[in-house]
N, C-alpha and C positions, 0 to 999 in steps of 0.2 A: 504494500500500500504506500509506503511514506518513498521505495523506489520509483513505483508512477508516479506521484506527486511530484519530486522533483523533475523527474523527466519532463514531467508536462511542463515545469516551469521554467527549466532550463531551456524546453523550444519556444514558451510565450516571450521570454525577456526579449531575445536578441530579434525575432518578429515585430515584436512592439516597439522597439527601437528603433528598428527601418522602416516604419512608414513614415508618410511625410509627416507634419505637422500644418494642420491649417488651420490658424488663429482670425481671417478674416470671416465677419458675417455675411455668407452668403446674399442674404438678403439686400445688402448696401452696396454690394460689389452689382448684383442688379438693378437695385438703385439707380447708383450712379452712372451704368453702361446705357441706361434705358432715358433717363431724366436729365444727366449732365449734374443731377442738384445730392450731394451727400453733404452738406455741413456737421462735423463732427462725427463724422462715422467709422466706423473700425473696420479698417483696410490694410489692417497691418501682414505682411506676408502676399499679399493680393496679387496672383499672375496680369497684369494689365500691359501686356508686350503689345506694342504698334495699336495701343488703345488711341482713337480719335477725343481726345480731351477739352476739347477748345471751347475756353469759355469757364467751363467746368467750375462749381463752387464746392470747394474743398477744404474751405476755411476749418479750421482744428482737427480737422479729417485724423485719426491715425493714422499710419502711413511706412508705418516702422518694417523696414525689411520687406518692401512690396517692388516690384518687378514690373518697371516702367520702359523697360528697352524701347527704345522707338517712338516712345509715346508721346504723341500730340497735344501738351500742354498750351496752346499758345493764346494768352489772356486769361490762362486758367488761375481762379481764387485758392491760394496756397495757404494765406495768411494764418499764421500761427500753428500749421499744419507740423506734426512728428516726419519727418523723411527720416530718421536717422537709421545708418546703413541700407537705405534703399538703393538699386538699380538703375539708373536714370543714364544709362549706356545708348549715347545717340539718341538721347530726348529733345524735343521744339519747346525752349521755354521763352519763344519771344513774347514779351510784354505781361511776362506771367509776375504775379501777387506773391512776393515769397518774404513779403516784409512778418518779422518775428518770429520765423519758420527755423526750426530745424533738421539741417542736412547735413550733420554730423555722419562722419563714416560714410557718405554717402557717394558712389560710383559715379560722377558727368561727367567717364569718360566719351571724349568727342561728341559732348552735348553741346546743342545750339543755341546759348544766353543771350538773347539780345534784349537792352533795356527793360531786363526785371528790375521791379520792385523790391531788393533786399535789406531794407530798414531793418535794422537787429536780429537778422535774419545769424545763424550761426553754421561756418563750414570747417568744426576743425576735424583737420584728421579728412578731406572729403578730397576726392580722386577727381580733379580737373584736368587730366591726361587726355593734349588734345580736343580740350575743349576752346568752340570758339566764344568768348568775351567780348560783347560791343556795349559802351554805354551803359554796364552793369558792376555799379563798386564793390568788387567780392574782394575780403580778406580772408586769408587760408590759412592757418595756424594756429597755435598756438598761442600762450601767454607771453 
């Protein structure tokens, strides 16, 4: 008995440890694919590769670890939105809202920034490799 019991649990562990992990709510991820409108909503982990986002109200959105490859930001409401450690690999964030935002940890590489909004916005630690900068005062660093 207590040899089945472990056996079983020694094939549940390393099972349960390889699935994914999906912290975002389904629901808000339709949400926003459907409406363009999620304020405040948890989209943290969120696959949203080559999503058409423009416009998008996303203000306090979470946002954390969410996979934007491609994604069409462009006037999208970021304001005070979590990015931190998201994917933003060859994202449009022309004229995008990212004042108070953080995008800590976070990937634009060869992402396309032109004139955001980044008022207290925060990039430390944030992968600007090959990103192009127009008219957008990002500081990168640290203290």
């Amino acid at each position: 008995m207590k040899l089945s019991l472990l056996a079983g649990i020694a094939v549940a562990i390393p099972v349960g440890l390889a699935m994914p992990v999906q912290a975002e709510n389904p629901a808000h991820v339709q949400q926003l694919l459907e409406t363009n409108l999620c304020q405040g909503c948890d989209l943290s982990g969120a696959d949203l590769t080559q999503a058409h986002l423009i416009g998008a109200d996303l203000r306090d959105a979470d946002l954390q670890g969410a996979i934007l490859i491609e994604a069409n930001l462009e006037g999208a409401d970021l304001s005070r939105a979590d990015l931190t450690g998201a994917n933003l690999t060859s994202a449009f964030l022309t004229n995008a809202q990212l004042d108070n935002a953080s995008l800590d940890q976070a990937n634009l590489t060869d992402a396309a920034i032109y004139f955001a909004d980044v008022d207290g916005a925060s990039f430390l630690d944030a992968d600007l490799t090959g990103a192009v900068v127009v008219g957008t005062p990002i500081s990168v660093g640290g203290d």
